[in-house]
SEDODREN-80068 format. One record per residue (C-alpha): residue number from 1; y, x, z. Coordinates in Angstrom, 2 decimals. Each point is the difference from the previous one (the first is absolute). Example, Ala and Ser with C-alpha at 12.3 -4.5 7.8 and 13.67 -1.06 7.14 Angstrom:
// SEDODREN-80068
1	-4.50	12.30	7.80
2	3.44	1.37	-0.66
// end
This chain:
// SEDODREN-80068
1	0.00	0.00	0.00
2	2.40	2.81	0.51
3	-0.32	1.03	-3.63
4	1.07	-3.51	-1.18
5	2.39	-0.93	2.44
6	1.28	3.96	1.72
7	2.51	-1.91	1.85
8	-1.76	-1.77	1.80
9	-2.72	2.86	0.98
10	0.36	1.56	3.63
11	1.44	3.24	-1.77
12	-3.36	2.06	0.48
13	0.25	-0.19	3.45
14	-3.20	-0.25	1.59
15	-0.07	-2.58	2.71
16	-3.69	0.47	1.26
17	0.82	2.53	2.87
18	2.88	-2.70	1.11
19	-2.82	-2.83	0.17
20	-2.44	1.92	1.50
21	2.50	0.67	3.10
22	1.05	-3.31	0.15
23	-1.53	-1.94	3.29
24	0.35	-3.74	0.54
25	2.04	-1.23	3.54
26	-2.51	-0.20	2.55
27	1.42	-3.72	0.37
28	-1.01	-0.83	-3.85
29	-3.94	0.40	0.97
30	0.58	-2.98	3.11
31	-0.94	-2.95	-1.15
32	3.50	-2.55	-0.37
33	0.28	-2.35	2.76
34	1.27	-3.57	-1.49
35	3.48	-0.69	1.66
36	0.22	-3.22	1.32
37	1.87	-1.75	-2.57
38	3.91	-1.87	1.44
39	-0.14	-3.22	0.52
40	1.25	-2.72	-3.01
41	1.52	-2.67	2.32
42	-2.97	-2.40	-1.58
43	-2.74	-0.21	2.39
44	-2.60	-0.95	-3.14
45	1.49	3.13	-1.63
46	-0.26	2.07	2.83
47	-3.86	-1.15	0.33
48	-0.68	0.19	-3.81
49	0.59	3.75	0.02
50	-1.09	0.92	3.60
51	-3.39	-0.56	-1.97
52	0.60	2.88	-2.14
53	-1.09	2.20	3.48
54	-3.52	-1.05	-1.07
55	0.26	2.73	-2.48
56	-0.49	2.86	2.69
57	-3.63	-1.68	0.44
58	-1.32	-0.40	-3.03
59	-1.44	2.22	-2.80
60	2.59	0.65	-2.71
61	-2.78	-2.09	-2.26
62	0.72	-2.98	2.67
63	4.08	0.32	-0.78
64	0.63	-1.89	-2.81
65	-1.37	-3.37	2.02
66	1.93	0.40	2.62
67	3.39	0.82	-2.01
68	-0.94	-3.67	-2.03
69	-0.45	-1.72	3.04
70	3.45	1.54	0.97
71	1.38	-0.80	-3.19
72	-1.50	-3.40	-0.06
73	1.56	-1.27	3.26
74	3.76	1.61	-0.69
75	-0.37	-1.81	-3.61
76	-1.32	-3.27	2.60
77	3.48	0.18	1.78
78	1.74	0.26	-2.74
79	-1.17	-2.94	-1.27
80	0.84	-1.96	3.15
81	3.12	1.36	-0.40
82	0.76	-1.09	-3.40
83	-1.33	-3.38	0.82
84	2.89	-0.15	3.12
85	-2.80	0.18	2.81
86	1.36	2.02	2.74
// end
């Protein structure tokens, strides 16, 4: 590529030696702890995505339900919104 396009080469450097000294923040390799998320001033809201802490339990292969069911309740309220039920 740096025959075609020189410009956009790294100008022969060789970046190897950087890479190889390079060593990830010890706090990348802890696993992320889900904040808590604020609060929506909707109850219903505020219970809709409290569900989304079910993620830290499942397999990854289990996520997708549980982000639908998420999904499927927040779409629920909107609805009842829409329709003027408080």
């Amino acid at each position: 590529m740096d025959e075609e396009y020189p410009e956009h080469g790294n100008g022969g450097q060789d970046l190897d030696p950087e890479r190889a000294g390079w060593v990830a923040p010890a706090h990348a390799e802890a696993p992320r702890q889900a904040a808590e998320p604020p609060p929506t001033g909707d109850d219903r809201v505020d219970a809709a995505v409290a569900g989304l802490s079910r993620l830290a339990g499942v397999p990854a292969e289990e996520h997708v339900a549980v982000l639908e069911q998420v999904h499927g309740r927040l779409r629920d309220i909107l609805g009842e919104l829409n329709e003027g039920t408080p």
